[in-house]
C-alpha positions as CSV (number, residue, x, y, z in Angstrom):
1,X,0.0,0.0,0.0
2,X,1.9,3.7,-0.8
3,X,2.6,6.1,1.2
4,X,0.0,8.5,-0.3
5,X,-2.9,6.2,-0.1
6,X,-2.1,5.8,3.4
7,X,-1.9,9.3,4.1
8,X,-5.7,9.6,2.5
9,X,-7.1,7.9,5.5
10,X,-7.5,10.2,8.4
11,X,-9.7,12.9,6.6
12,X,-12.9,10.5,6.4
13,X,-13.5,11.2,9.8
14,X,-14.4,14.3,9.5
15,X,-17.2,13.2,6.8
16,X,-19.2,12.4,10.0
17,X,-19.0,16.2,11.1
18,X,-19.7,17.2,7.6
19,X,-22.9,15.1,8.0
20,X,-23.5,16.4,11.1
21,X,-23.6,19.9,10.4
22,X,-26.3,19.6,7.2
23,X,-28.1,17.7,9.5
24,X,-29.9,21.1,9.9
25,X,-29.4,23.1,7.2
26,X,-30.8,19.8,5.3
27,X,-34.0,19.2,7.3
28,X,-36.2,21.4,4.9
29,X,-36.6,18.5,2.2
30,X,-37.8,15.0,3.2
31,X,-35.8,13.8,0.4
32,X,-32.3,15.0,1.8
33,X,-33.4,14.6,5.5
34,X,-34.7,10.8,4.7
35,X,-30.8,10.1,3.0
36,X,-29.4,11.8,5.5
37,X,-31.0,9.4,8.5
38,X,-30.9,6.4,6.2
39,X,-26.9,7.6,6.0
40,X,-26.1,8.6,9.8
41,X,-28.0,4.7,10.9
42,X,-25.7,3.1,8.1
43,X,-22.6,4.1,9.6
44,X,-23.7,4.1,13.8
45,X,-21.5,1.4,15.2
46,X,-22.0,1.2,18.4
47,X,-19.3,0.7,20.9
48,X,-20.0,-1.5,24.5
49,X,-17.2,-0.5,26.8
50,X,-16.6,0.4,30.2
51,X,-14.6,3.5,30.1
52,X,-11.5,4.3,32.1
53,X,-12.0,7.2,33.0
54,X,-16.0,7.8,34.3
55,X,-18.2,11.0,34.3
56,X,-19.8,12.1,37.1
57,X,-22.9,11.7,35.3
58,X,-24.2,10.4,31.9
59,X,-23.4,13.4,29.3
60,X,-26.8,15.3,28.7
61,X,-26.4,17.4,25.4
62,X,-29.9,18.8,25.7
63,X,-28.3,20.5,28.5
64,X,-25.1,21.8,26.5
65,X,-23.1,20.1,28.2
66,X,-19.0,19.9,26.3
67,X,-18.2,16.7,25.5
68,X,-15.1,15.0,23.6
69,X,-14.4,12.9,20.0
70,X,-11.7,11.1,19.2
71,X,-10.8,10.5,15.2
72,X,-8.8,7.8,14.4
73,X,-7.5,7.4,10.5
74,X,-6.6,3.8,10.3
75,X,-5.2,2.2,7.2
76,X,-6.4,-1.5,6.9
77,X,-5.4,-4.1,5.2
78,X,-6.8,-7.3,4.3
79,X,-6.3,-9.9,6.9
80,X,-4.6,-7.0,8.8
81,X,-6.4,-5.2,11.7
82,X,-4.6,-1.8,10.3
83,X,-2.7,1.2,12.9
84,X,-4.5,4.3,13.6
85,X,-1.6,6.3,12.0
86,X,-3.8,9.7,12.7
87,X,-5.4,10.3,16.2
88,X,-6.8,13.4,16.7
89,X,-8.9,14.6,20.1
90,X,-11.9,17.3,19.3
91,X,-13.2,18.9,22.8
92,X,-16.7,20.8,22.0
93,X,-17.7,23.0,24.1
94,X,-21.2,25.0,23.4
95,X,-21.1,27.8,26.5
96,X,-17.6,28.9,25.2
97,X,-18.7,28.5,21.6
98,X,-15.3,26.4,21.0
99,X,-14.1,23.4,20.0
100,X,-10.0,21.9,20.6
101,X,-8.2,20.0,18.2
102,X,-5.2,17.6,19.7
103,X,-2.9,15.8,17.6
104,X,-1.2,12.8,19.2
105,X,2.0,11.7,17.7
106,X,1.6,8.1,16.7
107,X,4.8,7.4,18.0
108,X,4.5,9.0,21.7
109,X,5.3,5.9,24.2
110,X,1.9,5.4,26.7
111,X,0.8,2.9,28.2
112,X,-1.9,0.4,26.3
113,X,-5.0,-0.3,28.1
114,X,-6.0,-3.7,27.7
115,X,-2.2,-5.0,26.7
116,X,-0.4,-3.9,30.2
117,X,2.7,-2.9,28.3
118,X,4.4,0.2,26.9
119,X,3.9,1.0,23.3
120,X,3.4,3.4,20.3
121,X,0.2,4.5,20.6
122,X,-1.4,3.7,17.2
123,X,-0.1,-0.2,17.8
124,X,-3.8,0.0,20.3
125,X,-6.0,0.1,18.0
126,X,-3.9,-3.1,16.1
127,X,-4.5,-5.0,19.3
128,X,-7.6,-4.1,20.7
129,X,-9.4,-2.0,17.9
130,X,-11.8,0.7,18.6
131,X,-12.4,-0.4,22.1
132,X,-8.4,-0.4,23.4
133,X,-7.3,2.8,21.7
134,X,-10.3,4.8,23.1
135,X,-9.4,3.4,26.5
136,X,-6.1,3.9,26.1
137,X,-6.5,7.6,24.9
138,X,-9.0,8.1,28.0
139,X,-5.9,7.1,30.3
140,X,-3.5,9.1,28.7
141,X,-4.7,12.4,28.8
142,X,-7.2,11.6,32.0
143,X,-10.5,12.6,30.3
144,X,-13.2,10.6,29.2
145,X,-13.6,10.1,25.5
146,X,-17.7,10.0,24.3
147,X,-17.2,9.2,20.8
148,X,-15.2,7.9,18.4
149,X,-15.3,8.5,14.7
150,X,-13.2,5.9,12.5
151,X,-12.1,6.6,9.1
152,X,-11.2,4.1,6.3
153,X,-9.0,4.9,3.1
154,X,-10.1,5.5,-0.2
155,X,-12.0,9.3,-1.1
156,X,-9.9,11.7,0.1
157,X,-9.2,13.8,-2.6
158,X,-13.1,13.6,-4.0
159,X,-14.1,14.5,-0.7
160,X,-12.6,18.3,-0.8
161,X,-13.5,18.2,-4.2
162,X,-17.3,17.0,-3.7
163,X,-17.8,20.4,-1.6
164,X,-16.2,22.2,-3.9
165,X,-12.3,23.3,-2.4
166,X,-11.1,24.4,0.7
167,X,-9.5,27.6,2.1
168,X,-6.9,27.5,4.5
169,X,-4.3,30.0,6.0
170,X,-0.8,28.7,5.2
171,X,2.3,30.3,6.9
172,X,5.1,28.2,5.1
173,X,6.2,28.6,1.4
174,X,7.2,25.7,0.2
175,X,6.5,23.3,-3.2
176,X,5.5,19.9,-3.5
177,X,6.9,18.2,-7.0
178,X,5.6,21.1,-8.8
179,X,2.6,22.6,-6.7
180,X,3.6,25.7,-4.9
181,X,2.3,26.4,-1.7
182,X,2.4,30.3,-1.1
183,X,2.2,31.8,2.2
184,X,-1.2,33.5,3.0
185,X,-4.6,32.5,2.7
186,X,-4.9,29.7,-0.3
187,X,-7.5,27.7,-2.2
188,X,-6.6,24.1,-2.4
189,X,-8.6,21.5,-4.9
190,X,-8.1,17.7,-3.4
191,X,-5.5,17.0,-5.2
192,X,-3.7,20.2,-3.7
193,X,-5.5,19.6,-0.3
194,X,-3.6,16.1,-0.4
195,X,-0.1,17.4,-1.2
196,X,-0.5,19.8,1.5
197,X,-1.4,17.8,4.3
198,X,1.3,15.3,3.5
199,X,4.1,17.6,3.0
200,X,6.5,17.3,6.6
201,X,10.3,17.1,5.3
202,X,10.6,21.0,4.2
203,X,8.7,22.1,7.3
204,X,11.4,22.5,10.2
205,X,8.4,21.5,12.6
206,X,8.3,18.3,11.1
207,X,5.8,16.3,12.1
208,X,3.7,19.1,14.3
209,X,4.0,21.3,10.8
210,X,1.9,18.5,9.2
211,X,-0.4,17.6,11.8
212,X,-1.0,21.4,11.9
213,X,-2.3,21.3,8.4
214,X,-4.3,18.0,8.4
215,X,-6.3,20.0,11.5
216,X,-6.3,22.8,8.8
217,X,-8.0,20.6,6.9
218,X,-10.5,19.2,8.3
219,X,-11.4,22.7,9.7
220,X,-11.5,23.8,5.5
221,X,-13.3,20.7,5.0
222,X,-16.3,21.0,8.4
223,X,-16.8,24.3,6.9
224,X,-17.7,24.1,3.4
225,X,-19.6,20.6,4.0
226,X,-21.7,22.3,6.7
227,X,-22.5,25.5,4.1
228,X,-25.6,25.7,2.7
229,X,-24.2,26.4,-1.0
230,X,-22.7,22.8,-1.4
231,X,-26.1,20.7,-0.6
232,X,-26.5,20.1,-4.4
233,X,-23.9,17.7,-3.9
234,X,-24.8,16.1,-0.9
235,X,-25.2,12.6,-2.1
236,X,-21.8,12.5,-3.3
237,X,-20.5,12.9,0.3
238,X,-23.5,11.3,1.8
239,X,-22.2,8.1,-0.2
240,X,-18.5,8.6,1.0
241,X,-19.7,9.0,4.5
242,X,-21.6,5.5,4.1
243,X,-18.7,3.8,2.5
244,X,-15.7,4.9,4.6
245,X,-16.9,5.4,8.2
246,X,-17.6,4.5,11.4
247,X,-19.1,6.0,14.4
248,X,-21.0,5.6,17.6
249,X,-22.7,9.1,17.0
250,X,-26.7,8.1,16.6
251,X,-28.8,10.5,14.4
252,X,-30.3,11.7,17.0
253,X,-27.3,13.0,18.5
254,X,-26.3,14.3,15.6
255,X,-29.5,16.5,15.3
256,X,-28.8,17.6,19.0
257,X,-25.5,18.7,18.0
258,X,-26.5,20.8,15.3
259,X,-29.1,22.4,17.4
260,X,-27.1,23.2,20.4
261,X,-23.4,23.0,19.8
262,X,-22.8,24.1,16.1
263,X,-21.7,27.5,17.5
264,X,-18.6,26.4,18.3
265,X,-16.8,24.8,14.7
266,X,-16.6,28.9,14.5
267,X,-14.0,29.0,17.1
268,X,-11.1,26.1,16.9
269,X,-7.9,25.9,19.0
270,X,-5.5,23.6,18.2
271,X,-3.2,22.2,20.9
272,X,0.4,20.2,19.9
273,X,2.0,18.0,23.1
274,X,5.5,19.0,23.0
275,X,8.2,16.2,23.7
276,X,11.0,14.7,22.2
277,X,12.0,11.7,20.1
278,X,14.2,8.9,22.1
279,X,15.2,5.3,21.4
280,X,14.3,2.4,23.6
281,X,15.2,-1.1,23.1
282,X,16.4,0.0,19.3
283,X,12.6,1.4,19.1
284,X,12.1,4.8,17.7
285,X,9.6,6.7,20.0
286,X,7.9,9.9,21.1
287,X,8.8,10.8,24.8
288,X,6.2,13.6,26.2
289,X,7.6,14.7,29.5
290,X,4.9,14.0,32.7
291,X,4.8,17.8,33.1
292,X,4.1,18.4,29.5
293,X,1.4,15.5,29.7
294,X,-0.4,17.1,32.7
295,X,-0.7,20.2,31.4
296,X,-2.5,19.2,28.0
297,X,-4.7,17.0,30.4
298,X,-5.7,20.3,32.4
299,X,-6.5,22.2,29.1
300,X,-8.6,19.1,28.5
301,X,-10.5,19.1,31.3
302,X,-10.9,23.1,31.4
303,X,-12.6,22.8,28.3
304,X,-14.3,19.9,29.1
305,X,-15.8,21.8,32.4
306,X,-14.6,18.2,34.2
């Protein structure tokens, strides 16, 4: 499987929130509302778990109440449970009309729930699937994780073009093979949304420069989908959505977000964990000091109201 396919992956998660957000907007016609509940029940998975890390009481979002999504990209193969090579934490929170995107490094060394050793965190959901790597993402940062969204491959670049291009904010010139990416703001096509998600070598961030842009991204992406100008194509995403996802979001829950929280996809943060990269055992790791863990895990629960 290339590289580039690979890289594909992670953006169909944020088809769900696409969906989500013409939820709404979508309701006037009982021909778009009735394909998009016949969508949202195709791709609820449900997920039977008992979490690490407990509420103090059952999440009520009639009452508004922030709650927490994690996204994992995961490139499967056949007869091959697949890594979640893109993990990203969304905190949503309606009061402060905000929402917090969280990279984690599929590298960084934690502990895997469920396995009782050490490892890279994207080998969780290779040995315990959706299940382990939300418990073991619910340890880690010490917050408990309501949802899950899980994206397949295959789409990505008919995705950003099925709502018609993104706009994002770029604050690195650089090229990839003979695309220029200027600084400023920029219009990207898929093709050109694909390039510049991938891109990490020229980018003396590295890795955090291209997790920064995938969250640019998906941001571009949430925003056009949830636009009322791109419903004429709704039933090309409303097919990718059913083909390459996975989420324990019900319909209903998806109308109650976009009644009382789709105020805050105006307002994103997004929040890097700083560390450093360290051998172990000949292993190539990401090391997040304990102070550096707490304080994401604090930010967390701030905007969490936990």
């Amino acid at each position: 499987m290339s590289r580039t396919r690979k890289k594909r992956t992670w953006l169909k998660g944020v088809l769900v929130l696409i969906l989500i957000g013409i939820v709404g907007v979508g309701a006037y016609g009982y021909s778009i509302y009735h394909n998009l509940q016949k969508t949202a029940k195709g791709v609820h998975t449900p997920i039977d778990r008992d979490p690490v890390v407990e509420r103090p009481s059952k999440l009520d979002m009639k009452k508004k109440e922030p709650f927490s999504v994690l996204m994992l990209g995961v490139d499967e193969r056949e007869g091959d449970k697949g890594r979640s090579d893109t993990m990203i934490v969304i905190t949503i929170n309606p009061e402060k009309q905000s929402m917090e995107m969280l990279s984690i490094p599929r590298d960084t060394r934690v502990e895997i729930v469920g396995k009782g050793i050490d490892d890279k965190i994207n080998h969780a959901y290779a040995f315990g699937g959706i299940e382990m790597s939300m418990n073991t993402v619910e340890k880690y940062l010490d917050i408990p994780i309501d949802y899950y969204v899980k994206m397949n491959m295959e789409g990505f670049e008919e995705i950003v073009d099925a709502v018609g291009g993104i706009t994002v904010n770029n604050d690195l010139d650089f090229s990839v093979s003979a695309t220029h990416f200027p600084k400023g703001e920029i219009s990207l096509n898929g093709e050109e949304a694909l390039k510049y998600s991938r891109m990490r070598k020229e980018d003396p961030r590295g890795d955090f420069g291209r997790q920064m842009r995938q969250r640019q991204v998906i941001q571009g992406v949430i925003k056009k989908g949830a636009n009322v100008s791109t419903l004429w194509k709704y039933d090309d995403m409303l097919k990718a959505v059913g083909n390459n996802v996975e989420t324990n979001i019900s319909f209903d829950e998806m109308k109650s977000i976009q009644k009382n929280y789709s105020e805050a996809r105006k307002h994103v943060e997004q929040l890097q964990i700083e560390g450093s990269g360290a051998k172990i055992d000949g292993i190539w790791y990401y090391i997040v000091p304990e102070e550096e863990r707490t304080n994401i895990q604090n930010r967390l629960k701030e905007h969490l109201e936990l």
